[in-house]
N, C-alpha and C positions, 0 to 999 in steps of 0.2 A: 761626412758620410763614413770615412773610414774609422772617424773617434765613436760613433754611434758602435758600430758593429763590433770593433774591441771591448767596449762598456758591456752589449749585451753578450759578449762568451764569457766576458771575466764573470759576470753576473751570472750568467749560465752557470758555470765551471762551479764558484761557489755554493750556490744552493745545492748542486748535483752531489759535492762531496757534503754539504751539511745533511742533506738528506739520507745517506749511506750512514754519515756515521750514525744517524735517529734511529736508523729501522734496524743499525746490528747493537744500538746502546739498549732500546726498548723493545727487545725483540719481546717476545709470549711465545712460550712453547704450549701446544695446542693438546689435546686430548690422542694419543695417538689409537686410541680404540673406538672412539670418536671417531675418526677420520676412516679408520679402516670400515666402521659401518655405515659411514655415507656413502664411502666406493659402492657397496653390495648396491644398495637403497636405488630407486629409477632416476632421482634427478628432476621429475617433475616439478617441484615445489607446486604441488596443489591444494598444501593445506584440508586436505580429508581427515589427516591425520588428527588435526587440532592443534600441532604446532606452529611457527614461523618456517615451511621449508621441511627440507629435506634432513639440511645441517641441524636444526632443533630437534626434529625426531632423533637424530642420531646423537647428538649429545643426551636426550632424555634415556633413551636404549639404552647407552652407554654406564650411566650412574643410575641405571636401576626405574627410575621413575615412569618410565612406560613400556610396556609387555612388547616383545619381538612379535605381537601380530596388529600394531597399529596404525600399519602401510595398507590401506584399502588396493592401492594400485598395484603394488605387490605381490599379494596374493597369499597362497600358500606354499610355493615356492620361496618366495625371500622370507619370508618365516620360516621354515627349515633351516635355513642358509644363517638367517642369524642364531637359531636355538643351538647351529651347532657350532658357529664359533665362540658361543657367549658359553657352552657347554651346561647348558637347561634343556628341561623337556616342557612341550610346549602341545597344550590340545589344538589339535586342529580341525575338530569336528564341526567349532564354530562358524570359522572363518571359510565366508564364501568365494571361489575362485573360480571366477566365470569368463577367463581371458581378458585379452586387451578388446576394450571397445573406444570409440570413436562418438561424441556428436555428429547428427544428422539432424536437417533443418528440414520439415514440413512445409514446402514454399506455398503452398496453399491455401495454409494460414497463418504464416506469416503475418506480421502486420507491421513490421520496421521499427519496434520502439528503442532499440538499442542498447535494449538492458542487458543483453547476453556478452554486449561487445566491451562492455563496462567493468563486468565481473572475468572476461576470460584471462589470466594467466598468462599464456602464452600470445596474446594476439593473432588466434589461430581461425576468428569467426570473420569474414568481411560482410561489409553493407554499408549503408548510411541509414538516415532516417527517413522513416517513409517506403523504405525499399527493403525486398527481399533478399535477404542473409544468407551466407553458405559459410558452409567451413574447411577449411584446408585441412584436409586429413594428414602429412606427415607433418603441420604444427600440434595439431589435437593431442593433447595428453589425458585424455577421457578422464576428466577429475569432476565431469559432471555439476560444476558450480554454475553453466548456463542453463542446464536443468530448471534448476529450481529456480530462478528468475525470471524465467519466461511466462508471461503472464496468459499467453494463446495454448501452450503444451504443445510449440512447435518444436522444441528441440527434443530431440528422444537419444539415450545411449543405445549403441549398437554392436554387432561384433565386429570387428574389422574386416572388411568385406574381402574377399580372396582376388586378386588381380595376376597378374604374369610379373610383378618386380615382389609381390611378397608369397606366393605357391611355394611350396615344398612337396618334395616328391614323400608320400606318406610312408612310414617305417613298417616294414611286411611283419605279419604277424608269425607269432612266435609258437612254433607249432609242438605238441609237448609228446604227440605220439609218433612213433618212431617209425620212418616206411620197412613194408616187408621188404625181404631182399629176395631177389629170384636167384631159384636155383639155377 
């Protein structure tokens, strides 16, 4: 018992230092404008973009090969954000920015084939087959790929609907004429 247990730390101990020395002999130093534009980016990995992830769009941003507006989920906001770190000007007439939205499941018609739950990303839709679907709104990263696979046009995007954990008290408007003063 006690020969077992020495064998597995010496064993331990050695892979643990062979491994250190691998990962600082073969280290890769990474893209650091790369990195810095996956920070900006949501983190989704929904694949709208056409890349692998988030990390693919941001290495393509990076070396040029895809425009700072082909984050769907981003909006026109993080395009801004990258136009000006990358120091480009960037139209933003095209680009539609219609907030964060959310899948919603139509339990009505529904019909439980489980093609949404196939396709979601984040594992954000529940059900089984046969049964009617929901989805968890703070996994939902509204990348819309259950969208298109539903074969009934139960699932729809939506805006995210306003509750008491996401309200904000609205910013007062900005008033540009001046009040009279009393004599």
């Amino acid at each position: 018992m006690l020969m077992a247990i020495l064998s597995l730390t010496l064993l331990g101990t050695v892979l643990g230092f062979g491994l250190g020395f691998a990962a600082k002999k073969f280290h890769v130093e990474g893209d650091p404008l790369a990195a810095e534009i996956e920070a900006l980016m949501p983190g989704s990995n929904c694949g709208q973009c056409g890349f692998p992830g988030c990390p693919g769009a941001a290495t393509a941003i990076a070396n040029g090969a895809a425009p700072v507006t082909v984050c769907p989920p981003g909006g026109k906001a993080l395009a801004e954000a990258l136009a000006a770190k990358l120091g480009v000007s960037v139209d933003l007439s095209a680009v539609a920015d219609e907030g964060p939205k959310i899948a919603i499941v139509a339990e009505e018609i529904c019909i439980g084939c489980c093609r949404c739950i196939k396709v979601c990303p984040t594992d954000a839709i529940l059900g089984a087959a046969k049964q009617i679907h929901n989805v968890i709104r703070e996994a939902c990263t509204g990348c819309g790929s259950c969208v298109d696979r539903c074969p009934t046009e139960a699932m729809t995007m939506q805006p995210v609907p306003v509750t008491l954990q996401h309200w904000v008290w609205p910013k007062p408007a900005v008033s540009t004429a001046t009040p009279a003063l009393a004599a």
